[in-house]
N, C-alpha and C positions, 0 to 999 in steps of 0.2 A: 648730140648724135641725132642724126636725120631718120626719123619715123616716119612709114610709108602709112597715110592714113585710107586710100584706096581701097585696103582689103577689109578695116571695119566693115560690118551693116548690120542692120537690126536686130534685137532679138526672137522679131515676130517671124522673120524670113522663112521657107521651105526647107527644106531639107537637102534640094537640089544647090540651094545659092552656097548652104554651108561648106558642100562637097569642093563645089566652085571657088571658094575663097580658102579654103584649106590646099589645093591641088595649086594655087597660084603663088601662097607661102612657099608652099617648097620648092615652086622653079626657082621663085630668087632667092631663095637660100643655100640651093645649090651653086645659083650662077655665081652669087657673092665668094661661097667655097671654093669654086673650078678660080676667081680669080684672086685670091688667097694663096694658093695652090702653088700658081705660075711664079705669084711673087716668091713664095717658099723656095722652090728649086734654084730661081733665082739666085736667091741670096745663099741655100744652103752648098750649090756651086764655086762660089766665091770663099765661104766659110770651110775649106775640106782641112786647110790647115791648121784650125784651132779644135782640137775634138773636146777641151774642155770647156767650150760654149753649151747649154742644154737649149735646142730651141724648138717648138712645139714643131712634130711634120703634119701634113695636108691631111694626113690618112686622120689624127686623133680629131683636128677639129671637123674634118668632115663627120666621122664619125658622132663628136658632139652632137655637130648640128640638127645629124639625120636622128638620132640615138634622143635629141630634146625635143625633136618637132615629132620622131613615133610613140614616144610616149603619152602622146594626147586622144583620150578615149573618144568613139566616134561617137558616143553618144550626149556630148556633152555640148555647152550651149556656143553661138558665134561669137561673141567678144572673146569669150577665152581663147577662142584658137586665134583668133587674130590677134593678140596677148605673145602671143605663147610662139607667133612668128617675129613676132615684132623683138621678143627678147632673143630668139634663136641669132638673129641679126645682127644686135646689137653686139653679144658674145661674140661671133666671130669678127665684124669690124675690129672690135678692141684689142684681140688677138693679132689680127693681122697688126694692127697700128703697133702692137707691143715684137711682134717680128722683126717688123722693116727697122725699127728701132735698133734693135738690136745688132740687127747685120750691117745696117751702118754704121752704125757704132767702133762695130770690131774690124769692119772695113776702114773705116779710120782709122782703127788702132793700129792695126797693120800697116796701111801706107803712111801714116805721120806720128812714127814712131815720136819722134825731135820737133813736132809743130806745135807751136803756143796753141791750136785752136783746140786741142784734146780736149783742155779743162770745160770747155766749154759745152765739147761734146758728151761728156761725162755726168755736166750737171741736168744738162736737157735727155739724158737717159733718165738721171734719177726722176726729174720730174715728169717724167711722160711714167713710168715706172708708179711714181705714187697715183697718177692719173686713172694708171691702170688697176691698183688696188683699191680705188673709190670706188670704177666702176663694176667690178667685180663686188663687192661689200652691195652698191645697190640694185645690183642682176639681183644677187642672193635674197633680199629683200624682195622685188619684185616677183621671185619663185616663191615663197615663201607664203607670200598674200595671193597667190596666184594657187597655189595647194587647198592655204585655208579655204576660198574661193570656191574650189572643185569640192571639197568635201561637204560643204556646208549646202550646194545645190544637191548632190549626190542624197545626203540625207532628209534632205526635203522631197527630192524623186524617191525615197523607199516610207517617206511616214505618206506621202499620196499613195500609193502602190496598195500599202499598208489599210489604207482607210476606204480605198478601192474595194478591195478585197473585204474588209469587214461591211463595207456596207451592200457586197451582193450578197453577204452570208447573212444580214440581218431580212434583207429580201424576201430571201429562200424559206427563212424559219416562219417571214410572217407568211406564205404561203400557204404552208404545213399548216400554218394554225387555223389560218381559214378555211382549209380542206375539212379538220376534225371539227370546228364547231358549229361547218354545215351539217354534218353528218351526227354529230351529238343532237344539233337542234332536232332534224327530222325526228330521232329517237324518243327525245324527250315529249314532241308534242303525241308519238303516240303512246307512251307510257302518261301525259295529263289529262290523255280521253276515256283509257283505261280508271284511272285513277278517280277519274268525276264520275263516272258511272259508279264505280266501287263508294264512294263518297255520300251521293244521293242513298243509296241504298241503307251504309252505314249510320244517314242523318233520322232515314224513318226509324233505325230500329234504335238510338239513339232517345226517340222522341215517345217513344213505346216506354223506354225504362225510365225517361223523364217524369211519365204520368205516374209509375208506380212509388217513384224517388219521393213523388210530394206526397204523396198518402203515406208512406214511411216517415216523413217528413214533420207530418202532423203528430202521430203516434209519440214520434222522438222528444218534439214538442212539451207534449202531455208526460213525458217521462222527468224532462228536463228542469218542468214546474214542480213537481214530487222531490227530484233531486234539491232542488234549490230549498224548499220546505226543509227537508233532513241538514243542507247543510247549514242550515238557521240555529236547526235544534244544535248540532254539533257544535256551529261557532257558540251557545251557553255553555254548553259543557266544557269546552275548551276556556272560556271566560273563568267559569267556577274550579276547573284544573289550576287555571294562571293565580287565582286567591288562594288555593291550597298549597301550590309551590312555595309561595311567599310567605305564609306560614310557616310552612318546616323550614325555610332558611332563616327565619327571625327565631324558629327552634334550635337551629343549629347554632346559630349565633350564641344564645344563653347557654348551648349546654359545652360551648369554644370557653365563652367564659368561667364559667363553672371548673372545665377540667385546670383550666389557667390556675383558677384558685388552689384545686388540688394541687398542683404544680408546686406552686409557692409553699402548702403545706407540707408536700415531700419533702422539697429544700428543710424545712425546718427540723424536720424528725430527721433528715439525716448528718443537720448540724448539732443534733442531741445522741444521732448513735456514734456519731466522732465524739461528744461526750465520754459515749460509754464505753468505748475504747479505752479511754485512761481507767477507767471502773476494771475494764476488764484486766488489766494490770495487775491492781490490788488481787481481783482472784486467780492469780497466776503465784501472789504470793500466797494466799491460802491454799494453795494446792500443792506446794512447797511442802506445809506442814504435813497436810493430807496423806503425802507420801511418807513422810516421817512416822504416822503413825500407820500406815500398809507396811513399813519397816515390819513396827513392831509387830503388826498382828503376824505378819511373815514366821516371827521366831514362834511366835506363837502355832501355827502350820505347820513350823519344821516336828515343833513336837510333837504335834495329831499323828504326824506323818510316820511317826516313830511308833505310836499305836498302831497306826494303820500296816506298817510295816510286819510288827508282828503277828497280823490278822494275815495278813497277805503269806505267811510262811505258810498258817495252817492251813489256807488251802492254796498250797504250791502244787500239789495233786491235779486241782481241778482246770490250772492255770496252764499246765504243760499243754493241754489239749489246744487250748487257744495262743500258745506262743507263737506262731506263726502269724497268725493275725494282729496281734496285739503289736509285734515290732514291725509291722508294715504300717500297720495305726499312730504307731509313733514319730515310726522317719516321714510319714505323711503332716502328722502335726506340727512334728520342729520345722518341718521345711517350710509349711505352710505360716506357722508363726514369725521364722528369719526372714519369712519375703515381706510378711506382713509389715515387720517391725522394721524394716531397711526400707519402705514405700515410707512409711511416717516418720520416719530420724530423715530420710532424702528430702521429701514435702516439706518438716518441721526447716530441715539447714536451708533448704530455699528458699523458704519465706523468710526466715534471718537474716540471709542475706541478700534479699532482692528489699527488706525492712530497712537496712541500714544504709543500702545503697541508695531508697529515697530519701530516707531523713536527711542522708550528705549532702542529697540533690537539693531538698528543702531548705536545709541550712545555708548553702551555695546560694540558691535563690532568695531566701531573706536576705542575704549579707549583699546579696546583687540593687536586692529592692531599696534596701538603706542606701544602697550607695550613689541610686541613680535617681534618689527621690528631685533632686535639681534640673535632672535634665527629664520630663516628661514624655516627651516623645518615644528614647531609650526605653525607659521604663514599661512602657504600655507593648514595646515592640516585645521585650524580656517575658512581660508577662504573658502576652500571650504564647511564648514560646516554652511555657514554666505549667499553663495548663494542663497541659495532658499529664506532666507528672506528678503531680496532684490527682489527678482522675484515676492513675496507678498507685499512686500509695493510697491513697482512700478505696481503692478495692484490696491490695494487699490489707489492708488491715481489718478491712471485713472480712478478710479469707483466715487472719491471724482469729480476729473472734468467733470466727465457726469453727476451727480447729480447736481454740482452745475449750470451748463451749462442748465441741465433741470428745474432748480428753475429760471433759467431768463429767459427761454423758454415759462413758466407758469407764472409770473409774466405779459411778456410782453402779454401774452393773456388775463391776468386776466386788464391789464390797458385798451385793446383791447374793451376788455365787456363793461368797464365801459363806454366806452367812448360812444358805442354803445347802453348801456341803457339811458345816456344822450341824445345822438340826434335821435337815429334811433326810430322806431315801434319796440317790439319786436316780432311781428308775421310775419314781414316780414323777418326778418333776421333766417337763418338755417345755422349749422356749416357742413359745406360739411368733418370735420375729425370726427363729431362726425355719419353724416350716414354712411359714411365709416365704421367706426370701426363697427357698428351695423349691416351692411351689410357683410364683412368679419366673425363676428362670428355665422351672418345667417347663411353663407355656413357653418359653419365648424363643426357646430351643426348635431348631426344624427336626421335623419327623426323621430324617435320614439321618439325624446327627446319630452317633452312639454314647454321646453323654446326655440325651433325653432317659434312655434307660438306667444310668447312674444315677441321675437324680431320684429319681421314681425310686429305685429301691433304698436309696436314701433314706426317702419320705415315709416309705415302709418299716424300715426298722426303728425309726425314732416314734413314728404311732402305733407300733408293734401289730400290727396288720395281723388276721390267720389268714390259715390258708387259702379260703373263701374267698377273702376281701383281696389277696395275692391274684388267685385267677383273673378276679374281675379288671383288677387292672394290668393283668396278663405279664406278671411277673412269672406268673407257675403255668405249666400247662396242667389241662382240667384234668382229675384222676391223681395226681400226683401230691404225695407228702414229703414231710420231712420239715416241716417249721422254716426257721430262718438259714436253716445250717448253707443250704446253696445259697445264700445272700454270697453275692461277690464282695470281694473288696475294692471300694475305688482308688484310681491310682491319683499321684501327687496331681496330675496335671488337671483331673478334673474339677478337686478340692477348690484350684484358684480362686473359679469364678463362683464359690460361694461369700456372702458377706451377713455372714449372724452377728449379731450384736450383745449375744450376753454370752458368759464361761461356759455354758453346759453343752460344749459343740463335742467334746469327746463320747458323749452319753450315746452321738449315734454310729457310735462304732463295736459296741456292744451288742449280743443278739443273742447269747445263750439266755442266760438266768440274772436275775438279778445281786447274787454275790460278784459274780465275775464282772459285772457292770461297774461295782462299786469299786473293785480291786482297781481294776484298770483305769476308771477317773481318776482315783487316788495317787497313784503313781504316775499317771500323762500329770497332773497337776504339780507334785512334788517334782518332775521333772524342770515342767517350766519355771517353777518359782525357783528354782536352784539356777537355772540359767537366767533368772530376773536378776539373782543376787549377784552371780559371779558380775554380770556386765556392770551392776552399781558400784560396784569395788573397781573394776577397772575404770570405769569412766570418773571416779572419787580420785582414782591414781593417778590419773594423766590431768588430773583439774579442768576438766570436762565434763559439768555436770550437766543433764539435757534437761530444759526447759518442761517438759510434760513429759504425767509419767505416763508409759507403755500402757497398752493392754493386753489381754490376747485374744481379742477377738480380729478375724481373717480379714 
């Protein structure tokens, strides 16, 4: 296909040549259309009879033409528009060629319906036909790089524009900046004249406190040497501190080993009071007998009791007065004894059986320790997991010999009493543990409590106080008589928290005279021992004999 290369020129050219070479594009691509055109009417004259031929009219490719040659922006560079005509050109040549093809074709086909030359005419359609869809494939192509081409200049015209534009804007700013650091400078040099003068001035008086700084200077000096002296003497002293530390730590050290030793001693004495433990067994069975013979004195008591009884007829007179007292004295006593004796049967069965349940553990663990004497590892794991119950039965059983230690403690008091309501009075006899103890929870009682006042007149009627010694410690208001008779009775709940240690607790519930004191220990006593007996008969009955005997102390 013939390319007109005339309208090329440069890229450097004017603006006027470009106009010039664009305006000369499109006469001949009109003229080339206007004879496209002619040939179309032409042939489509010829062709009225076949309407199912499709063959392009004048109007679309003119339209093309103009429609491909105005879409080219003015601002763009001169090869592309002379590109851009040269393709416009070639489009419509090919077109026309693919026209006149056509219309001879079918003008053939019409006049030589029955002529051998058809075939011939049919093959050179197809081939001008593929001719035409080459060059259509490389239009396409030629547009295509012809695009790329506009875009690619287009974005190189907007990053210039772009860098245009930033670099008047960087211009302007350095402007600006030159404006402010003329105008800072001027500032600044009259603020460093201001400032030097202010300077000079600040250097004299500067040099004024200099002279006085070094006569301070001296002074400090001479302070400095004194200090240095003292901290000479201090570094000895701290020297002779450092020799005394290390003394008491090689003190300490002898008295680390020392306790160590004690240590080892403890160990030993309490591998002799696990001796005494089996000891104390054997006195469990002499305590056995003990009881056997508190048996008998018992019968023996029942028959006192029988004198006493009929002592207590002759003065039933004197006793009605105080019968109101005396049975609140009582069901205070039993109550006080039943709690008593239910704390030590509870205490005694718990230590039985928190006793039996480590021996099984111990026995468990020996039979564990035989059996894992082979495998060593086990063993030592067993054993340490075996210590703490051993550190429980070795204190149960020091709890077993303070219990039992204290049941012959109370035993021996309770033999104490008897022997003492045998021969003694009992209004002359007073238990110096049991005001103690009543005195000790005086004090310990707070002031608002109201069983500090029950004690106290407790204390009074067992040291038989007058009424003088009542005032004083403001049992009685001052002025007033009447002996013991307004002694309150205390009730059960206060009794609890008393704990006397010998028989003679009934004695302070007494407060008239000395017969009716008698009467009424006599009778609180023969009470209790009759409820001592009943329960050893029942506990014989059901083959449950208890370990230690009772007492009755609270």
């Amino acid at each position: 296909m013939p390319v007109d290369t005339s309208t090329s020129a440069p890229q450097g050219t004017s603006g006027k040549s470009k106009k010039n070479n664009r305006k000369k594009a499109n006469a001949r691509a009109k003229a080339n259309g206007v004879a496209v055109q002619q040939e179309q009417t032409a042939h489509i004259s010829q062709d009225q009879d076949q309407p199912s031929q499709s063959i392009p009219s004048s109007a679309t490719t003119e339209t093309f033409i103009n429609g491909s040659h105005g879409n080219q922006t003015p601002d763009s560079e001169d090869d592309n528009d002379n590109k851009g005509g040269e393709e416009t050109l070639a489009t419509a040549k090919t077109e026309n060629m693919q026209t006149t093809a056509d219309n001879d074709n079918d003008n053939d086909v019409q006049s030589l319906d029955s002529n051998p030359r058809f075939d011939a005419l049919v093959r050179d359609r197809d081939s001008l036909r593929a001719e035409v869809a080459e060059m259509r494939i490389s239009l396409e192509k030629i547009q295509s790089k012809h695009d790329e081409e506009m875009s690619a200049l287009q974005s190189q015209l907007e990053q210039s524009r772009n860098e245009k534009e930033h670099a008047d804007t960087q211009f302007r700013n350095l402007l600006g900046k030159v404006n402010t650091i003329k105008s800072q400078l001027g500032e600044r040099l009259k603020a460093d004249a201001e400032e030097l003068a202010h300077t000079k001035s600040r250097i004299k008086e500067l040099e004024d406190e200099n002279a006085a700084l070094k006569t301070e200077v001296n002074t400090k000096l001479a302070v400095v040497a004194s200090l240095e002296k003292e901290r000479e003497q201090q570094s000895k002293e701290l020297s002779s501190l450092r020799n005394r530390t290390n003394l008491s730590q090689q003190n300490w050290l002898r008295e680390r080993e020392e306790l160590t030793e004690r240590e080892e001693h403890a160990r030993l004495e309490f591998e002799e009071a696990r001796q005494a433990m089996h000891n104390w067994e054997i006195l469990a069975m002499e305590e056995r007998s003990i009881r056997e013979s508190l048996e008998e004195k018992v019968v023996d008591l029942e028959e006192q009791l029988v004198v006493l009884k009929s002592e207590y007829e002759k003065a039933s007179s004197e006793r009605d007065s105080q019968a109101v007292t005396v049975d609140g004295l009582q069901r205070a006593l039993q109550e006080i004894q039943t709690a008593r004796k239910q704390e030590l049967r509870d205490i005694v069965e718990s230590s039985d059986a928190q006793l039996e349940e480590q021996r099984k553990k111990l026995q468990e663990a020996e039979k564990g320790t035989t059996e894992t004497i082979r495998k060593l590892e086990e063993a030592e794991a067993e054993l340490e997991r075996l210590r703490p119950f051993e550190k429980e039965v070795r204190e149960k059983n020091l709890l077993i010999g303070k219990l039992r230690h204290e049941a012959v403690t109370l035993n021996e008091h309770l033999t104490k009493a008897l022997r003492f309501l045998k021969k003694g009075k009992p209004e002359d006899n007073v238990d110096r543990h049991l005001v103690t103890n009543h005195f000790l929870h005086f004090l310990a009682l707070d002031r608002s409590d109201p069983k500090k006042f029950q004690v106290l007149q407790l204390i009074s009627a067992l040291l038989g106080w007058t009424d003088e010694q009542r005032e004083q410690a403001g049992l009685a208001r001052p002025g007033t008589s009447g002996g013991f008779s307004n002694l309150r009775v205390p009730s059960a709940s206060s009794l609890v928290y008393r704990i006397p240690s010998s028989p003679s607790l009934a004695s302070e519930y007494f407060t008239e005279n000395g017969n009716t004191r008698k009467e009424s220990l006599a009778e609180l006593w023969s009470n209790f021992l009759e409820q001592e007996a009943a329960q050893k008969k029942e506990s014989k009955g059901r083959s449950q004999p208890e370990a230690f005997p009772t007492s009755p102390s609270i």
